[in-house]
C-alpha positions as CSV (number, residue, x, y, z in Angstrom):
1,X,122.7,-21.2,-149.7
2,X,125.1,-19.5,-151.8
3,X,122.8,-20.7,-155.1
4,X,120.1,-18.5,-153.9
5,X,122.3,-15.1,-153.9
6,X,122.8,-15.6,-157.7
7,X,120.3,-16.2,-160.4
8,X,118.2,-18.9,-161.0
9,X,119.5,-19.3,-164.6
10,X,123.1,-20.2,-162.9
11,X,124.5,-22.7,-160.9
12,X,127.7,-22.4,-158.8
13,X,130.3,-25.4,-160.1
14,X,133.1,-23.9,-158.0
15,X,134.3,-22.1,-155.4
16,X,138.2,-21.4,-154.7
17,X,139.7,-19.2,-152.0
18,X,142.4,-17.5,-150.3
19,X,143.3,-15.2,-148.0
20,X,142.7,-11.8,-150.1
21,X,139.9,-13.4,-152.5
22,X,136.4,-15.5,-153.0
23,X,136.3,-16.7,-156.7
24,X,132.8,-17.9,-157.5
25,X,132.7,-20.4,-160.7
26,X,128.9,-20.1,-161.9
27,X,127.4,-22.3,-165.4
28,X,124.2,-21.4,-166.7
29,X,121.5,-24.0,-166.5
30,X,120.4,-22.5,-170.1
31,X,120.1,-25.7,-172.8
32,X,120.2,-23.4,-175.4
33,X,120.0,-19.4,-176.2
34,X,119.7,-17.1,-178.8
35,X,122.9,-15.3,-180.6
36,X,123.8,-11.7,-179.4
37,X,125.2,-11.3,-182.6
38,X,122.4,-13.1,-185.4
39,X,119.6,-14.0,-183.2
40,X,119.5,-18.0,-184.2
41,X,119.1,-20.1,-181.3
42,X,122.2,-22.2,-180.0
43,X,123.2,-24.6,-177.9
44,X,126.9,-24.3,-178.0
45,X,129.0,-21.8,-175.7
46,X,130.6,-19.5,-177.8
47,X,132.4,-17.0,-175.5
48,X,133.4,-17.1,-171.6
49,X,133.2,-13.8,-168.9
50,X,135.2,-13.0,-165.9
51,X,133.0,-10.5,-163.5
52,X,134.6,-8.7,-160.9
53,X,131.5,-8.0,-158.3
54,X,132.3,-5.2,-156.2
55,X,129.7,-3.6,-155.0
56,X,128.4,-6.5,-153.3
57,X,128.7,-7.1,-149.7
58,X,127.9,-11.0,-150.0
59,X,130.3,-12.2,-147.0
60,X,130.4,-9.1,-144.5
């Protein structure tokens, strides 16, 4: 269930938990992509993002 809150272009690898948090571990499902910076398409990751959703109310 939790797959079809998020974007089809991502899939959930983890989840971890505690009593004040929900962290949500998604990988894109992307084989390759085009450079922000240059445009040429790539298939390696080149950088990593933390997002804090808070606006959100996924478990109320």
């Amino acid at each position: 269930m939790i797959n079809e809150i998020f974007f089809d272009k991502f899939k959930v690898d983890n989840i971890e938990h505690d009593e004040n948090k929900v962290l949500i571990i998604l990988k894109s499902t992307n084989l390759a992509t085009k450079c922000t910076c240059c445009g040429v398409k790539t298939t390696k990751v080149h950088s990593k993002y933390k997002r804090q959703v808070l606006d959100l109310p996924i478990f109320r």
